[in-house]
N, C-alpha and C positions, 0 to 999 in steps of 0.2 A: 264306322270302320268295322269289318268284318273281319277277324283272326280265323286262321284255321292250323292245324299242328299235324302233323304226319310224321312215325318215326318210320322212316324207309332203312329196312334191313335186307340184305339180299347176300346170301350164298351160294349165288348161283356163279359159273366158268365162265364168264365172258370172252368175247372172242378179244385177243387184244389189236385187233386193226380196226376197231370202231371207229377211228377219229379218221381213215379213209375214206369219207362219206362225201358222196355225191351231189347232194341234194342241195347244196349250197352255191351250184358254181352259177359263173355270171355269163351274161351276152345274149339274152334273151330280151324283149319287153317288147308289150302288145299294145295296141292302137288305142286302147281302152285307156292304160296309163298315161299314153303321150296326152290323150286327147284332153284332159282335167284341163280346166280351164281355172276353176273354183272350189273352196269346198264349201258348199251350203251350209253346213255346220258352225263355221267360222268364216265370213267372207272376210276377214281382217288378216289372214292366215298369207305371210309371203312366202312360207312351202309346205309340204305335206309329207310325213313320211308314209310312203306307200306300205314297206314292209322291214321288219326291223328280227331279223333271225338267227339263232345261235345254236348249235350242238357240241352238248363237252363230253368229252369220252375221254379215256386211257389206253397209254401203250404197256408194254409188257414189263418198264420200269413203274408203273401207278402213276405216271405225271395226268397232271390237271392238262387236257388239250380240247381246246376251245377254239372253232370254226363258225365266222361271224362274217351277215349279210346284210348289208342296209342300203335301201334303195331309198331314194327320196325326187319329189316332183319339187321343181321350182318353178311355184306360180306368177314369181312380176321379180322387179327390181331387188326389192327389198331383201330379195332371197340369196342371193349371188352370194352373199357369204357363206354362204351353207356348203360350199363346195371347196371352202380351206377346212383339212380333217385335218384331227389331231386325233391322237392314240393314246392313253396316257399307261401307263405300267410302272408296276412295281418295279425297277430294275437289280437293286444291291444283293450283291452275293450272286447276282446272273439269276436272281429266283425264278422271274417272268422273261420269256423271249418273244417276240414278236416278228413276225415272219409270212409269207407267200401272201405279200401283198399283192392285189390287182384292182382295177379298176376301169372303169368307162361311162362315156357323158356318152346320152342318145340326144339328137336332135335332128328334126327333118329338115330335107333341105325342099330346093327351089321345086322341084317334080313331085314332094309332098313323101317321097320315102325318107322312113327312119335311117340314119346312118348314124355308125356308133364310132367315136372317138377315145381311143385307147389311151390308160394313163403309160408316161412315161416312166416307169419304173427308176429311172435314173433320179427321179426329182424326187423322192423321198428320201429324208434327212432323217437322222435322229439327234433330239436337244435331251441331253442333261438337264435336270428340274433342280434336283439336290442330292444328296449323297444318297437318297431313298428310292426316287423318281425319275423315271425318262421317259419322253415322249414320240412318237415317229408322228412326222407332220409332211404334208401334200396337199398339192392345191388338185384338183380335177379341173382336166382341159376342157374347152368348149364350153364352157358355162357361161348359158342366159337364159333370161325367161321363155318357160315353154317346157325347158331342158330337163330331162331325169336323169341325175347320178346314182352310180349303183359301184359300190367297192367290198370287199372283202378282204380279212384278215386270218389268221391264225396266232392264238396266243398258247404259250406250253410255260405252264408252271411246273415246278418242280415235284409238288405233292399239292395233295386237294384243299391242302391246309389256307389254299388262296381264292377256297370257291367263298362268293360273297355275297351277292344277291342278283335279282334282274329284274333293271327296269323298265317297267312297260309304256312309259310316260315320258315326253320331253314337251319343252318349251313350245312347239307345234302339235298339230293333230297327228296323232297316227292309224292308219288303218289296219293292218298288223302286226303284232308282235306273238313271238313266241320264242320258246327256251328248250331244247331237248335235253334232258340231263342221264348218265348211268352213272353209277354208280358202283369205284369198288367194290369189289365182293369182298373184302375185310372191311367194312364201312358201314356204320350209320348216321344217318343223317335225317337231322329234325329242321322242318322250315315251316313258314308263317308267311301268310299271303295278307298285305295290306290293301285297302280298295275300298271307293267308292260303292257303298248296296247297292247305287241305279247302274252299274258298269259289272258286266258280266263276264267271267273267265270260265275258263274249259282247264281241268285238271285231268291228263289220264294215265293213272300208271302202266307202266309196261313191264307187268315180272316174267315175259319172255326172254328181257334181254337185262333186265336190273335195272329199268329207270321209268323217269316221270314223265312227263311233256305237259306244260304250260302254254296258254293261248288267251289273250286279249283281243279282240277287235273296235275300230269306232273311240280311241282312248283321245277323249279331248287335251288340248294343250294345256299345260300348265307354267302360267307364266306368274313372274315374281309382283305384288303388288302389296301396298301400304301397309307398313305396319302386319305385315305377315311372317309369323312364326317360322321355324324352319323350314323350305320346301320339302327336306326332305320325309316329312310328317305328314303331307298328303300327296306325295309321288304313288301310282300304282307299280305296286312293286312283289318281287319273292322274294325272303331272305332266309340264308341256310346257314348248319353250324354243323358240323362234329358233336355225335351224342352218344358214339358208340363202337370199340373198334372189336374184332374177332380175333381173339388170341391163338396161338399156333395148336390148340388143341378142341377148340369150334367152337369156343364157350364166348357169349359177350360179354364185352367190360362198358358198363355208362361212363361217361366224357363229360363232364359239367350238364348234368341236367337238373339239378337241384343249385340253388344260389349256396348251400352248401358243400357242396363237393367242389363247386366253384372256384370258393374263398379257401376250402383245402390245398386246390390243385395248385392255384395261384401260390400259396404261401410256402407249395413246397417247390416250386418250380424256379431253374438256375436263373431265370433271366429277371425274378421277379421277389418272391420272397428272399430265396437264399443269400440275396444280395444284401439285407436287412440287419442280417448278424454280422457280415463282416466289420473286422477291426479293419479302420481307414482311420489311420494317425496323421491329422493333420495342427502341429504345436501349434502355430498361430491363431486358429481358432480354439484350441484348449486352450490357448493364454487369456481371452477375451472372457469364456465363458468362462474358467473361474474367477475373475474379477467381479462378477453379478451373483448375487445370491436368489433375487427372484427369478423364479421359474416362468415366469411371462415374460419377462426382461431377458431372458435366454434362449427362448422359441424367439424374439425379436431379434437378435446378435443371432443366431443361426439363421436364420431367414435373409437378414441381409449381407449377411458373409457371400450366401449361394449365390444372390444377384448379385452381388458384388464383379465374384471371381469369377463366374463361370456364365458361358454366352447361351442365346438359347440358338439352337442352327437355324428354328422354325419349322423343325419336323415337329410334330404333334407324338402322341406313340403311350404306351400302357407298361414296359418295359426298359430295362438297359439290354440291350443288346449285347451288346463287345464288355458288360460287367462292368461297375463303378472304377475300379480301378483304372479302365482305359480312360474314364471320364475325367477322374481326378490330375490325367498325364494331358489328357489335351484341352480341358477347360472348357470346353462347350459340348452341349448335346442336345440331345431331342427335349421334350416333356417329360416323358421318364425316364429319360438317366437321369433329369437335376433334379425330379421329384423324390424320385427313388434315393437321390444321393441325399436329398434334406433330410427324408424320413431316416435314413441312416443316423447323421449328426443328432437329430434332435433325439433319437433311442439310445444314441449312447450316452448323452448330458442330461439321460435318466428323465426323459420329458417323456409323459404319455400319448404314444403318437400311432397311428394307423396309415394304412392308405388307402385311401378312395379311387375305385373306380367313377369318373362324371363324364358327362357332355356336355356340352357349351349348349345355351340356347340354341344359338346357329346350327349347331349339329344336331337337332332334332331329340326328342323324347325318349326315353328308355323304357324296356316292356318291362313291367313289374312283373308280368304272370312268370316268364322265363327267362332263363341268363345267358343272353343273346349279346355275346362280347361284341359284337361288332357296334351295339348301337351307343358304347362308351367310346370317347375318342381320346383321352388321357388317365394319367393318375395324377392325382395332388394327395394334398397332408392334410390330415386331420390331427390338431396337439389338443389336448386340456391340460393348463396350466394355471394355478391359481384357479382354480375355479370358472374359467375361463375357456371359451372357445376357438380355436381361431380353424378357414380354412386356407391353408395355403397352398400359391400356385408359384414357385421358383420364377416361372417363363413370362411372368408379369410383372414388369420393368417397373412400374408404376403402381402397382398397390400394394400400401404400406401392411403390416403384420396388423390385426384387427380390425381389417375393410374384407371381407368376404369379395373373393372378383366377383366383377360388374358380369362378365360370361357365363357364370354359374348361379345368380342369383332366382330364387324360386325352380329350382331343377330335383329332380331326382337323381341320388347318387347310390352307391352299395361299396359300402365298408367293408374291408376284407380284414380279418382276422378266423383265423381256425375257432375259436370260441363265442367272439362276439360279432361275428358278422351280420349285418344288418343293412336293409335300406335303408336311408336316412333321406331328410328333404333340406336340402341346404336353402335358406332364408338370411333375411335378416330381421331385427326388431329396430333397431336403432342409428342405422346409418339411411340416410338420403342423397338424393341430389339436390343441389344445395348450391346457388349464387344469389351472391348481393349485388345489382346496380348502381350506382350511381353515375348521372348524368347530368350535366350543368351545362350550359350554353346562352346563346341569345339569336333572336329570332331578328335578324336584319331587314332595312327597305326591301323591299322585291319577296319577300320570302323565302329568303337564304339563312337556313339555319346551320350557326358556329357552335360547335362543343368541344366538349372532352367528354371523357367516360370513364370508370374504372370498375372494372369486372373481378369480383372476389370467390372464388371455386373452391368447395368446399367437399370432403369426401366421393361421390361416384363424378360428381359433377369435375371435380380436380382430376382424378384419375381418365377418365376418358378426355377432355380438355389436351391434358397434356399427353397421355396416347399423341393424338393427335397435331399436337405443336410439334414433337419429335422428330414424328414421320417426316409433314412438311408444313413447316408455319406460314410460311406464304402462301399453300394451297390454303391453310386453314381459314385465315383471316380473310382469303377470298370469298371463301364460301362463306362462312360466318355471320361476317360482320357486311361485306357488299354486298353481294351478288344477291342475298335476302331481302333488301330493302332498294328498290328503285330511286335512281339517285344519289343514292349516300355514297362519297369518296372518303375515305380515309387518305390523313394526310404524313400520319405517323403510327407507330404502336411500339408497347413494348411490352416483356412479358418477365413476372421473375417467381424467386421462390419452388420451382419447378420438382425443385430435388430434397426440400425443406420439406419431411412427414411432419413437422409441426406447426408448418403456417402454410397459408389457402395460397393456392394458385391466384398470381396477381397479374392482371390484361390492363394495361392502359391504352387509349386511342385517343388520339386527337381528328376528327373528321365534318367536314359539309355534307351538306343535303342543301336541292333546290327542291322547296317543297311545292305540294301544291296550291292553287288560291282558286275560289271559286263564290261568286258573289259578295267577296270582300272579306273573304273568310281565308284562313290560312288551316290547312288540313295538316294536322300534326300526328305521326303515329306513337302513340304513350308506350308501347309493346317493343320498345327497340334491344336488341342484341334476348330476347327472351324466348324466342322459338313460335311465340304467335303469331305467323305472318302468312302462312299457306295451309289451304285445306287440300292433300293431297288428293282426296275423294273428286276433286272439280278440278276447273279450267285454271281454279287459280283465284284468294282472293284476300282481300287485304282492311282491317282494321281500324279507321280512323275519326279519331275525334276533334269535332269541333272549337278550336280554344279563339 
């Protein structure tokens, strides 16, 4: 992976009608693009994005506005989905709008000319995600193999505070991509270009007008396979940040560019530190925690008070928003309001506690070189108590006070405190994944094998388990326990101990199997309900011993 850092400062008058710009509009496409048939690169490819193009400029309020082009070929069948778009935007507070949508599907007809098929502007919706999120979604007309979709949007944020990164890479090939970017003239901004060394980009500034321009071409698909880390860890991609703004007398002020000013700004900031000190009098859980004397025993009673009373929405977030207070009145929130609200209780029951910036595995890695907020995706709690660590995460239903979540294990995180702020690597030493089997049965005439089973889940193994049972236990035991082993019916099950942090998730099953028999032999698999059953790498293949 290749980093590069650029602080782009610019003083210069920009015109403010930039985001007027021409250069983006649709109803063109040439015989060259109809004519793909393939791309030799990927013949497995069922589209191809031809060109994927974006210019952000500002009007004479500094709103973020954002003009976006994405044309794409669809090569066969497989591809036709490609032509239901979704938009996704920040919505709340009206921050992101979305707007001058258009679009059109080419396809030749019977005489061999292009004719282009206009979207009906009518048929775009927009869905509510969550109190955070909302989407405008369209299907594009005339879509089949052969066909190239080509739509465009505009997006206007409120301030730049929502430029985030851009990427050059999707799930198919693409053959263009690029980003124009200007750039306030009270603004600075630092970004970092990740990428492939064999994959070449074109960076070139523009201090005529206060901006950059970015350019990929030939960017292969990146599709999700086995046991692979976050994608977004090798998407080729820009990503930016606020490093610097120009005070009303020409002078710059630095914006988090040190993990120290960072953990300053944060701790002095309303949404995030200030919240920390507040008095939030809640007697019933001051009745609980003076009845416990141990200081481990108390980070455990405040941990499970928060899961208790308060829901998580399934917003993710770094932040309270609307201030504890509001949290405390409506009892659910994001990731950080309930993180925020535990590290509150546990500083006030005199517990040594911090808050971590992390990312989930899933959410990909964090750059140690710079303090690039965007590649954390919550806050959790860090206490020492008793001599003792714990990390906690409110919004995790399921793991007890001294299991480190299963999402954050082996991660890089960054402690904020104005003094002691630090990266830290969250691990563990002593918890596992951890099931007992037991199986008993008998192997009947024909080779019909009768059992029972009972499955005992122990730390990560319990916690993800029952994740899982909650969501949906019949999904689960489908996959699990059937759909793994060819043959095997299950005839019953049952599940307890769920909500018991002091005794293992407990699965019983009662189920057949018509096994197999081959020269007088009955083919038994000894690896049952254990996860040895498929090599995702192949076609598929399966374990079995001779009894």
């Amino acid at each position: 992976m290749i980093r590069h850092y650029l602080l782009l400062f610019f003083i210069v008058c920009c015109s403010s009608a930039k985001a007027q710009s021409t250069e983006l509009e649709i109803g063109h496409i040439s015989a060259t693009d109809m004519n793909i048939r393939e791309y030799k690169d990927d013949p497995e490819a069922e589209a191809l994005v031809l060109s994927d193009e974006a210019y952000s400029s500002y009007d004479d309020e500094y709103k973020l506005i954002t003009i976006r082009r994405v044309r794409i070929k669809i090569l066969n069948q497989k591809g036709l989905d490609r032509g239901n778009i979704i938009i996704p935007f920040y919505s709340r507070d009206k921050f992101e709008m979305i707007g001058k949508i258009d679009g059109v599907t080419y396809n030749y007809n019977e005489t061999n000319n292009i004719i282009p098929t206009y979207l009906d502007k009518k048929s775009v919706f927009t869905e509510k995600k969550d109190g955070y999120f909302s989407q405008k979604k369209f299907a594009m007309p005339a879509v089949k193999p052969g066909c190239v979709i080509e739509y465009t949007y505009e997006s206007t944020m409120k301030h730049y505070g929502g430029l985030d990164e851009w990427i050059f890479q999707s799930d198919i090939p693409t053959l263009k991509s690029s980003y124009k970017l200007l750039i306030v003239p009270t603004a600075e901004f630092t970004y970092k270009v990740q990428k492939k060394k064999n994959l070449a980009i074109t960076i070139k500034p523009l201090p005529d007008v206060g901006g950059v321009y970015y350019e990929m071409n030939n960017v292969p698909a990146l599709r999700i396979e086995p046991y692979m880390d976050a994608r977004r860890d090798y998407l080729q991609k820009v990503t930016f940040q606020l490093s610097g703004v120009v005070n009303v007398f020409g002078s710059k002020e630095d914006v988090n560019t040190t993990w120290r000013s960072l953990a300053y700004d944060l701790m002095t900031q309303k949404e995030f530190g200030s919240q920390l000190d507040k008095d939030l009098k809640v007697e019933e859980l001051d009745e609980l925690v003076k009845k416990e004397s141990s200081a481990s025993e108390k980070v455990k009673i405040i941990y499970n008070y928060v899961k208790k009373n308060f829901a998580w929405n399934g917003y993710y977030g770094k932040y309270a928003s609307d201030g504890l207070k509001a949290v405390l009145d409506r009892k659910k929130g994001s990731v950080g309001d309930l993180n925020l609200l535990l590290i509150n209780f546990l500083k006030t029951a005199g517990i040594e506690t911090y808050p971590v910036l992390a990312a989930d595995r899933d959410f990909g890695k964090i750059d140690t070189l710079y303090p690039f907020m965007e590649r954390f995706n919550k806050v959790v709690a860090f206490s020492i108590a008793d001599g003792k660590q714990f990390v906690l995460d409110a919004a995790e239903e399921n793991c007890p006070a001294g299991l480190t979540p299963y999402s954050l294990l082996n991660t890089r995180a960054f402690l904020v405190d104005k003094k002691n702020y630090n990266l830290i690597k969250i691990a563990t030493a002593t918890k596992s994944f951890r099931n007992m089997i037991n199986i008993s049965g008998e192997i009947k005439p024909g080779g019909l094998l009768v059992a029972t089973g009972k499955i005992e889940s122990y730390e990560y193994a319990k916690q993800l388990y029952t994740d899982k049972l909650k969501q949906n236990s019949k999904k689960f035991v489908t996959e699990f326990f059937e759909q793994q082993y060819e043959g095997l019916i299950i005839d019953s099950t049952y599940n307890k101990n769920r909500d018991d942090e002091l005794m293992p998730l407990e699965q019983g099953i009662k189920f057949h199997q018509q096994l197999n028999e081959s020269g007088g032999f009955v083919l038994l698999n000894y690896n049952l309900f254990m996860g040895y059953i498929k090599n995702p790498f192949t076609s598929g293949w399966q374990l079995k011993v001779t009894v």
